[in-house]
MIKE-821041 format. One line per field, with one value per residue (C-alpha): residue number from 0; residue in one letter; chain; x negated, y negated, z. Coordinates in Angstrom, 3 decimals. Each point is the difference from the previous one (the first is absolute). Example, Ala and Ser with C-alpha at 12.3 -4.5 7.8 and 13.67 -1.06 7.14 Angstrom:
<kekes>
seq	(0,1)
type	(A,S)
mol	(A,A)
xx	(-12.300,-1.370)
yy	(4.500,-3.440)
zz	(7.800,-0.660)
</kekes>
This chain:
<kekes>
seq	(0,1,2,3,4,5,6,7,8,9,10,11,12,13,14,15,16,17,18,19,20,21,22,23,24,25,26,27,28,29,30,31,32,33,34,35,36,37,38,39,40,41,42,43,44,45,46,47,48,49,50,51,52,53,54,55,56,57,58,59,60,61,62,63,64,65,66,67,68,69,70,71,72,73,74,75,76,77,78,79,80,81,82,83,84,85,86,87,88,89,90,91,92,93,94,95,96,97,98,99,100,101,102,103,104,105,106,107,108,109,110,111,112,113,114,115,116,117,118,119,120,121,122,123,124,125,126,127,128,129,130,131,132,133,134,135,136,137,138,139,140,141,142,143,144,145,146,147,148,149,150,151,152,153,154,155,156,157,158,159,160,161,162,163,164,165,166,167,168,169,170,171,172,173,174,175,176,177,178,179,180,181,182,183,184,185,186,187,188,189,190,191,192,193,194,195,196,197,198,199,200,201,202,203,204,205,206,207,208,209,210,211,212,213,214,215,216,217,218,219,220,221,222,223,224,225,226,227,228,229,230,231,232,233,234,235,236,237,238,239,240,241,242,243,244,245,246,247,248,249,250,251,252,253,254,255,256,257,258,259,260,261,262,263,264,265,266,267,268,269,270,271,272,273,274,275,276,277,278,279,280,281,282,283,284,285,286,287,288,289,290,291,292,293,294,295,296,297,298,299,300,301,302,303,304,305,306,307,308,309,310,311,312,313,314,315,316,317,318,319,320,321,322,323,324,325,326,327,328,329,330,331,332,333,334,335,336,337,338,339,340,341,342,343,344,345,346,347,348,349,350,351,352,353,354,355,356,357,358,359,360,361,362,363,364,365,366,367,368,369,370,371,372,373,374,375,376,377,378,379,380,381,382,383,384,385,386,387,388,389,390,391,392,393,394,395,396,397,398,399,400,401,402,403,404,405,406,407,408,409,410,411)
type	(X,X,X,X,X,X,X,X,X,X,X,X,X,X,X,X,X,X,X,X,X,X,X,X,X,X,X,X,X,X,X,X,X,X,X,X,X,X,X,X,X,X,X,X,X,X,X,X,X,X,X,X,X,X,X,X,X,X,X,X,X,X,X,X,X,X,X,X,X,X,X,X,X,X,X,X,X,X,X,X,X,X,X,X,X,X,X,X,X,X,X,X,X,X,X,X,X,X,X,X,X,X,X,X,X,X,X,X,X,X,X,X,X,X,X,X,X,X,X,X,X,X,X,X,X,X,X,X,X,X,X,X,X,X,X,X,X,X,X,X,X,X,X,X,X,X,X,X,X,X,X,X,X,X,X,X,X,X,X,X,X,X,X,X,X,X,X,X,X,X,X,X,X,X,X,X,X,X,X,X,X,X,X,X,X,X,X,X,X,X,X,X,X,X,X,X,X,X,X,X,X,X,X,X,X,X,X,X,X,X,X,X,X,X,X,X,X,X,X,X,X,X,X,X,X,X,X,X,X,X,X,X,X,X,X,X,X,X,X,X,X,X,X,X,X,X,X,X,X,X,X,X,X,X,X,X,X,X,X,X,X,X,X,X,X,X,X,X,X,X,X,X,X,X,X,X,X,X,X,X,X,X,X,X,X,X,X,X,X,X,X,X,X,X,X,X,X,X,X,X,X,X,X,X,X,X,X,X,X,X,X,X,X,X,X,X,X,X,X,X,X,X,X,X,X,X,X,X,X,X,X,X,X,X,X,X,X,X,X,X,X,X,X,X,X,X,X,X,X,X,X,X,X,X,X,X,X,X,X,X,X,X,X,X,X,X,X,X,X,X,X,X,X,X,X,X,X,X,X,X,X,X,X,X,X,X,X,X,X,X,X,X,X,X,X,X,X,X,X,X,X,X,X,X,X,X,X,X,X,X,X,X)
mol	(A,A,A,A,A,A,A,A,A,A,A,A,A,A,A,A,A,A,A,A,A,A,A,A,A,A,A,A,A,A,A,A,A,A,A,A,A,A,A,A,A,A,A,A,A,A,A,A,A,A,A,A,A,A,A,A,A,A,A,A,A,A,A,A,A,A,A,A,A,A,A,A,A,A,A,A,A,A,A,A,A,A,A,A,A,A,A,A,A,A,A,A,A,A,A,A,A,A,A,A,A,A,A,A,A,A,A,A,A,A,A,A,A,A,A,A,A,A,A,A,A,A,A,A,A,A,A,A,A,A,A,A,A,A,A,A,A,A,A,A,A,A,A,A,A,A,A,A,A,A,A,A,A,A,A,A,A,A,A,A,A,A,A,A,A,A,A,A,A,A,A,A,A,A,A,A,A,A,A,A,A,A,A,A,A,A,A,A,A,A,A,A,A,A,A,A,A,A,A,A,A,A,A,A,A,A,A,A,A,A,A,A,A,A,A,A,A,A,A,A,A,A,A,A,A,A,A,A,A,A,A,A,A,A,A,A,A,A,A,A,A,A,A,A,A,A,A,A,A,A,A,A,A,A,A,A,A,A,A,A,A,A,A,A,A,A,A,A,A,A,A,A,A,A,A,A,A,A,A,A,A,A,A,A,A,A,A,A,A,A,A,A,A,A,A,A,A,A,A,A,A,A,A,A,A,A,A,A,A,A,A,A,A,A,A,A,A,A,A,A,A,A,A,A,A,A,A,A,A,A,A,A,A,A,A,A,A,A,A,A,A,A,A,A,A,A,A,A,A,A,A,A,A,A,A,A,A,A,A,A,A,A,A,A,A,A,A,A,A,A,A,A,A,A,A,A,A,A,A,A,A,A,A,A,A,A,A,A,A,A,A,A,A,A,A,A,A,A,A,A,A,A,A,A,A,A,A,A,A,A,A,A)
xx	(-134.196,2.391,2.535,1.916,0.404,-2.377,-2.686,0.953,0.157,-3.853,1.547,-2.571,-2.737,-3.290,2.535,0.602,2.958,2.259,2.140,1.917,1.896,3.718,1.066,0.194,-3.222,-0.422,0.114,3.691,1.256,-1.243,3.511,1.961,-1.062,1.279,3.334,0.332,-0.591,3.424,1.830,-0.936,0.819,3.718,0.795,-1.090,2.706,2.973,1.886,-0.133,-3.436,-0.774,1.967,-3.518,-1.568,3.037,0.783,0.552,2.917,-1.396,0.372,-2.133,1.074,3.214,-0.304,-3.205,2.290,1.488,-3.098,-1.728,2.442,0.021,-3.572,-0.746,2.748,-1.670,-3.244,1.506,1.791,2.587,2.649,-0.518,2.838,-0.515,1.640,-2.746,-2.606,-1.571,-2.964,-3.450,-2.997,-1.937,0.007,-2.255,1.721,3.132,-1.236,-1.125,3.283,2.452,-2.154,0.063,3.629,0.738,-2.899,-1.472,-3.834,-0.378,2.582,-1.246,-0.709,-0.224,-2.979,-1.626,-3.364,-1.679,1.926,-0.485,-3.047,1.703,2.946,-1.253,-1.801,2.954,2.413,-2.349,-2.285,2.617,3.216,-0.995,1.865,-0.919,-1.386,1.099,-2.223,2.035,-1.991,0.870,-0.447,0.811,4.146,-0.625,-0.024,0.511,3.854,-0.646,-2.764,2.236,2.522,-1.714,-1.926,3.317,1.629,-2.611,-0.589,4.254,-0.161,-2.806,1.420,0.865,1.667,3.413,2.111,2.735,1.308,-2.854,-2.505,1.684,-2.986,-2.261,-3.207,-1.414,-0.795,-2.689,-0.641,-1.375,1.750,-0.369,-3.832,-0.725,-3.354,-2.543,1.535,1.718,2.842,3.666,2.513,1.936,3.159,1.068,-2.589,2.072,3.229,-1.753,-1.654,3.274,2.116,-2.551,0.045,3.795,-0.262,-2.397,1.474,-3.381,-0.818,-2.245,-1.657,-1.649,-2.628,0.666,-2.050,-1.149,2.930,0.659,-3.971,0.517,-2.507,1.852,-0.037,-3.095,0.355,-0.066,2.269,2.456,1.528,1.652,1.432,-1.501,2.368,3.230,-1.142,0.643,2.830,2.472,-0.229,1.768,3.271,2.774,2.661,-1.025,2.193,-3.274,-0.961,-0.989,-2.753,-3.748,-2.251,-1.345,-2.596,-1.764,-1.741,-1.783,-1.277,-3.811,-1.078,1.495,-0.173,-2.141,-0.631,0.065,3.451,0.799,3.547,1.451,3.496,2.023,2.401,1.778,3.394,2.326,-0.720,-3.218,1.054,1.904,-2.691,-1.766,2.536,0.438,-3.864,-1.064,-3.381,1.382,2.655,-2.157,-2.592,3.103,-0.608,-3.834,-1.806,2.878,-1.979,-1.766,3.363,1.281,-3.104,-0.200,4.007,-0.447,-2.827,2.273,2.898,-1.906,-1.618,-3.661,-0.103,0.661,-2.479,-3.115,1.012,-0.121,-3.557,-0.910,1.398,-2.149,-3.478,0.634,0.732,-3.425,-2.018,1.690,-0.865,-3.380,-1.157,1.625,-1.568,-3.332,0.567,1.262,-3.269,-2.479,0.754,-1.480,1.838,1.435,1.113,3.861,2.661,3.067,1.141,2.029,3.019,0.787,-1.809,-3.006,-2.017,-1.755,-0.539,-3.375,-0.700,-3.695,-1.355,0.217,-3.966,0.215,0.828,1.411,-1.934,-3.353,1.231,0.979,-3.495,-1.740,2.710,-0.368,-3.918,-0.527,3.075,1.435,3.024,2.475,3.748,1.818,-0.871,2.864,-0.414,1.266,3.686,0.192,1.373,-2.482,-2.812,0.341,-0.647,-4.086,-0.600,2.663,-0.283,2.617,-0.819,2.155,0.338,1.937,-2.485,-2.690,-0.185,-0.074,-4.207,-0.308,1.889,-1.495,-3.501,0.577,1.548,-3.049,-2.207,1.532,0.798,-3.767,-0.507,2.398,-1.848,-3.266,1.929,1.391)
yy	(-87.958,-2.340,1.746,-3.203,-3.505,-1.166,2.222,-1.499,-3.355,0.278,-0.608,2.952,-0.837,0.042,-0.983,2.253,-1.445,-1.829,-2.392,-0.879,2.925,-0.723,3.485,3.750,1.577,3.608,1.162,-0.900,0.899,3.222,0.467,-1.743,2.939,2.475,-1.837,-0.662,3.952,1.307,-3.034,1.672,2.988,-1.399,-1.860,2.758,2.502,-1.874,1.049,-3.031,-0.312,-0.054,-3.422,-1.369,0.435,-1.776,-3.634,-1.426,-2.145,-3.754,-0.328,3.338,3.675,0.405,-0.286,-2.554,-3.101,1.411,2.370,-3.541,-2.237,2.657,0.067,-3.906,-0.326,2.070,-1.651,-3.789,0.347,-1.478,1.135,0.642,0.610,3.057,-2.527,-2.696,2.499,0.832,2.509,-2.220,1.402,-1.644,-3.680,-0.851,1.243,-1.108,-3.601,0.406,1.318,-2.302,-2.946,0.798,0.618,-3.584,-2.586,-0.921,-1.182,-3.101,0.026,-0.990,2.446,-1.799,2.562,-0.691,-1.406,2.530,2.764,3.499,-0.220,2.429,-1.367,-3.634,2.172,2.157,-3.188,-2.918,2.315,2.776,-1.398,-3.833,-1.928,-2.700,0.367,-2.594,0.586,-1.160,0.079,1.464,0.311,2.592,-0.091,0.536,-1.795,-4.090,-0.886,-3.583,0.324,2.734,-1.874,-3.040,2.022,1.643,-3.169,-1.214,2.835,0.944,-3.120,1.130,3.517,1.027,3.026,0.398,1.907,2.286,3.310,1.966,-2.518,-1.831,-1.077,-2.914,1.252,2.568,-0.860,2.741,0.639,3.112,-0.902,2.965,0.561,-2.571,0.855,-1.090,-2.054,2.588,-2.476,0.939,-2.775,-1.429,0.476,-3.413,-0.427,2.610,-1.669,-3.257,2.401,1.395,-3.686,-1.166,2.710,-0.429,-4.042,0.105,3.428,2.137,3.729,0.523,3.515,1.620,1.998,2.033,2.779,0.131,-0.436,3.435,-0.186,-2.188,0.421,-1.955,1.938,0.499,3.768,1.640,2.728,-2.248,-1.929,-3.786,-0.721,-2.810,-3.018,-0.444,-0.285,-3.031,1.801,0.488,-4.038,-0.074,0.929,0.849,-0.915,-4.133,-1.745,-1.249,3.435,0.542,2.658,-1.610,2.233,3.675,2.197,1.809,2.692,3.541,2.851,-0.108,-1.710,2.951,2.977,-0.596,-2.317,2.439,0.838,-3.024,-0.237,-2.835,-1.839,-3.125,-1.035,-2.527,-2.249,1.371,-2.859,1.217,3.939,-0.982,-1.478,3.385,2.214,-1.677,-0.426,2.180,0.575,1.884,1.906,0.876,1.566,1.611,-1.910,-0.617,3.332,2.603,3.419,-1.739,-1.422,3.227,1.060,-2.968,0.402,3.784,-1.719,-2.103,2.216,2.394,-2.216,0.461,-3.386,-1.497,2.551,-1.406,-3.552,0.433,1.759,-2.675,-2.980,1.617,0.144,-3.557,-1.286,1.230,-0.940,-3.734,0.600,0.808,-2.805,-2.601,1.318,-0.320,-3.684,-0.912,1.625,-0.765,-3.269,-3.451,-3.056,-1.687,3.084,-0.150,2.603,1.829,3.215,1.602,1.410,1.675,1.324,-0.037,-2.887,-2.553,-3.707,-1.538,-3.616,-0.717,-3.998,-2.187,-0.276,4.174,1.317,3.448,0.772,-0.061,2.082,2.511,0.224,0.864,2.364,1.981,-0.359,1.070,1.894,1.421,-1.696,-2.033,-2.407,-1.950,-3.176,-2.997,-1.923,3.641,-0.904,-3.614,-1.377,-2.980,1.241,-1.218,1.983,0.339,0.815,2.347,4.289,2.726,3.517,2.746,2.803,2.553,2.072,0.994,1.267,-1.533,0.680,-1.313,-3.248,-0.837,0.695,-2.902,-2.116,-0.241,-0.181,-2.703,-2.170,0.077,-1.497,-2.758,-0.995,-0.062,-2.197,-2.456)
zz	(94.778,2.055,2.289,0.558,-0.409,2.372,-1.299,-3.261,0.803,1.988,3.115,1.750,-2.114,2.209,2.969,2.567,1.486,-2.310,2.728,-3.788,-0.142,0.899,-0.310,2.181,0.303,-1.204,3.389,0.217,-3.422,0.584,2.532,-3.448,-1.567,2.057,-0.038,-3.676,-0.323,2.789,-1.953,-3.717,1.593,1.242,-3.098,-2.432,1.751,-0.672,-2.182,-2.319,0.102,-4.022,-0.038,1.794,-3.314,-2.023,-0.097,3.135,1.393,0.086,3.868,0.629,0.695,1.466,3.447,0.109,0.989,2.611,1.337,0.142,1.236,2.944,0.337,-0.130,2.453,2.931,-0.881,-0.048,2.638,-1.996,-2.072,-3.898,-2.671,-2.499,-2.524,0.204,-0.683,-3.745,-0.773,-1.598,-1.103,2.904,1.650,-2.720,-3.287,1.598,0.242,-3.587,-1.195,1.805,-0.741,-3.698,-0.039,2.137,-1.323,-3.693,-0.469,1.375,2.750,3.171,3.110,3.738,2.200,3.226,0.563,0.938,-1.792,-1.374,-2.647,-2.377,-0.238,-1.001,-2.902,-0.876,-0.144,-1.382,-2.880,-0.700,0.139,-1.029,2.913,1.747,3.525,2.434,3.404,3.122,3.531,2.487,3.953,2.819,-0.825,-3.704,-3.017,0.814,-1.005,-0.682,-2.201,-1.533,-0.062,-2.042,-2.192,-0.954,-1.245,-1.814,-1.729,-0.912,-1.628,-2.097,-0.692,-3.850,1.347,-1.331,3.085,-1.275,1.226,-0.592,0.868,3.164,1.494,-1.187,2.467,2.270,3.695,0.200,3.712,2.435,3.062,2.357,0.763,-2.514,-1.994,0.586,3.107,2.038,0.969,-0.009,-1.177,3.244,-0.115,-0.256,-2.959,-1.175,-0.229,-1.249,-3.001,-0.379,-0.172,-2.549,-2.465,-0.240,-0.151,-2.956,-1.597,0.333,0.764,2.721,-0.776,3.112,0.130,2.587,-0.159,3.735,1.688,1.930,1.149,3.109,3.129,2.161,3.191,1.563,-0.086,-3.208,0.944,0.839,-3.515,0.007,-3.217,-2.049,0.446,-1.896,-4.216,-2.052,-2.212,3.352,0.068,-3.100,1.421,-1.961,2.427,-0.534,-1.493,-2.784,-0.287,-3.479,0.416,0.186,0.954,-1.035,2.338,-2.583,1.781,-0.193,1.389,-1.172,3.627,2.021,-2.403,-2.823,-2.208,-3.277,0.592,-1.588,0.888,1.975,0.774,-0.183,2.454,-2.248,-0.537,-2.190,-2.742,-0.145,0.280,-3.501,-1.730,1.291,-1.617,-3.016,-1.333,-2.785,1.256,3.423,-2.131,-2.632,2.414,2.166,2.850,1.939,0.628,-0.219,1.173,2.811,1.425,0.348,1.820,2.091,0.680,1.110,2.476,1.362,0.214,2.033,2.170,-1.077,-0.735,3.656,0.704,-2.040,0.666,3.271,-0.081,-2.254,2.111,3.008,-1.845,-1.688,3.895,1.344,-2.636,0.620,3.266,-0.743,-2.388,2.473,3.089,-1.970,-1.391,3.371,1.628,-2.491,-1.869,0.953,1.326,-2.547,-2.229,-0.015,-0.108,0.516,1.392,-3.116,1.155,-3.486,-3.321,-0.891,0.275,2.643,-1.615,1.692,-0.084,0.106,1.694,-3.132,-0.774,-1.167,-3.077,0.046,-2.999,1.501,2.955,-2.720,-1.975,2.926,1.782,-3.630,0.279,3.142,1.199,-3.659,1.630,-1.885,0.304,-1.789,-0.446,0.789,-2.942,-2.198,1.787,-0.839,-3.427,0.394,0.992,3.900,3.242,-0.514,3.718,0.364,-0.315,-0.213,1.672,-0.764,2.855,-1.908,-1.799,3.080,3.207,3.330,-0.180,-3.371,0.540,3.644,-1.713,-2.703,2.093,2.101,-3.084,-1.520,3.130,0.549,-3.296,0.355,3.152,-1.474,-2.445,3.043)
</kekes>
């Protein structure tokens, strides 16, 4: 019987290491354990601790806002209002739910190319909208394509904006350790994202689900914040501000991913919409026990603790796989040192197809990746691959690297 996703999915099937797998490996959610269990423990004691199991408030237990304004603002190195902040049930149910409660079937959704494979499924077969794929280079998504596409398409919109609904599309982007990329939007990208959301009256929703994983110093003990997210662009002191942007983010990449609890840091417009739709009220707000848990975790500190632990692991293993492609890989074979996440985007010479490098790294080696035509909306990107680094050790990950690097230079 299948113990998780992955198992359920086939992801270890007659594979041996599964280079797929953009989540913690056992190994560290073993210490997620021991902190879920003190922060049971702390929660269960208070007093009011039978309101856990009643309906919750729609922004999450009581002190969640501010316990993770707090928290994101040591790890950002910036600062983060309690008042933005609202509880989700994960970065992917939030997505779900705010794109539900914003867009109707057949609306039209602007992603990049490459972009999160998921979320082109989620949006374009479960929600009915209509992907628009924007490229995009080292900055971040390109404005002037952007730009264009958005006019052409507004013109073609049936969407009806009113108070409830008040935007007409969804800039969908992952700015900060962009997967499968690895790129962080420059900061004057940043402002251009920002200036063209509020020309053409859009959302941009960001996925920003990586953000407090940087690996920016060269010394894992020592932690450099990830650089300044998309949502602080959207300043509410301009004189245009009309609130743009939402970072819809969660705790599965640092904690675990079964917690299935999340946040959005979000403009007050939005925040409305939030409190006024039936399907949060009705449910009492997104994961109501687990928010308290989470809240007594971050109220006590535990949860600085495992992030940190976490952070460290995730910044050897990046360590590990890089030092291997960089030692290993043939001329030719282009990448990037990720400074964030989870993932390292290889470009292969033209004349090689990822997939055949695949079918014989699972042949011979049990090894598999993702392919780069699984993160493009039109089927582009054949000689690229995506590695993820977060689920083995240092061993594991040098081990493949050298497998499959041999393989591509056969290939050459």
């Amino acid at each position: 019987m299948a113990e998780n996703y992955f198992q359920e999915i086939g992801a270890f099937n007659n594979i041996s290491t599964a280079l797929t797998v953009g989540a913690p490996g056992p190994d560290l959610l073993i210490h997620s354990n021991e902190v879920l269990k003190k922060a049971t423990t702390h929660r269960l004691s208070q007093p009011d601790a039978c309101q856990l199991l009643q309906y919750g408030l729609t922004r999450g237990d009581g002190k969640f806002p501010v316990e993770v304004a707090k928290f994101l603002s040591r790890h950002y190195g910036d600062p983060v209002s309690s008042e933005d902040i609202h509880a989700n049930a994960g970065a992917t149910q939030g997505a779900v739910a705010l794109a539900g409660l914003l867009l109707k079937s057949g609306d039209f959704v602007f992603v990049e190319e490459p972009t999160y494979f998921l979320a082109l499924s989620m949006l374009r077969e479960d929600m009915h909208l209509n992907i628009v794929p924007i490229p995009t280079d080292n900055e971040g998504i390109q404005i002037d394509t952007l730009e264009e596409s958005l006019k052409i398409h507004k013109a073609k919109s049936n969407h009806v904006v009113s108070e409830a609904q008040p935007f007409w599309s969804i800039i969908y982007l992952i700015p900060t350790f962009n997967n499968p990329k690895g790129f962080c939007v420059s900061p004057e990208r940043s402002k251009q994202i920002v200036s063209v959301a509020r020309k053409y009256g859009c959302l941009v929703l960001c996925d920003d689900v990586y953000n407090v994983l940087s690996y920016r110093s060269d010394d894992p003990d020592k932690f450099v914040p990830a650089p300044k997210r998309l949502f602080a662009y959207d300043d509410k002191s301009d004189p245009d501000y009309q609130g743009n942007v939402i970072s819809n983010a969660t705790f599965s990449k640092f904690f675990g991913p079964g917690l299935r609890l999340g946040w959005y840091e979000a403009p007050k417009r939005v925040l409305k919409i939030l409190y006024g739709s039936g399907y949060i009220q009705s449910g009492g707000g997104f994961n109501s026990y687990t928010c308290g848990i989470v809240t007594s975790a971050l109220e006590t500190g535990l949860l600085d603790e495992i992030l940190v632990k976490f952070r460290r692991q995730f910044h050897l293993r990046r360590d590990a796989i890089y030092n291997a492609a960089k030692q290993y890989m043939p001329e030719g074979v282009k990448f990037n040192k990720p400074q964030g996440g989870y993932f390292m985007w290889v470009e292969l010479p033209e004349h090689i197809n990822a997939q055949d490098v695949l079918k014989i790294s699972k042949q011979e080696h049990k090894i598999a990746f993702a392919l780069g035509t699984k993160f493009s909306s039109t089927g582009r990107f054949q000689n690229y691959l995506r590695f993820s680094f977060s689920y083995y050790d240092e061993a594991a990950l040098t081990e493949a690297m050298k497998a499959v690097a041999a393989i591509i230079k056969r290939l050459m």
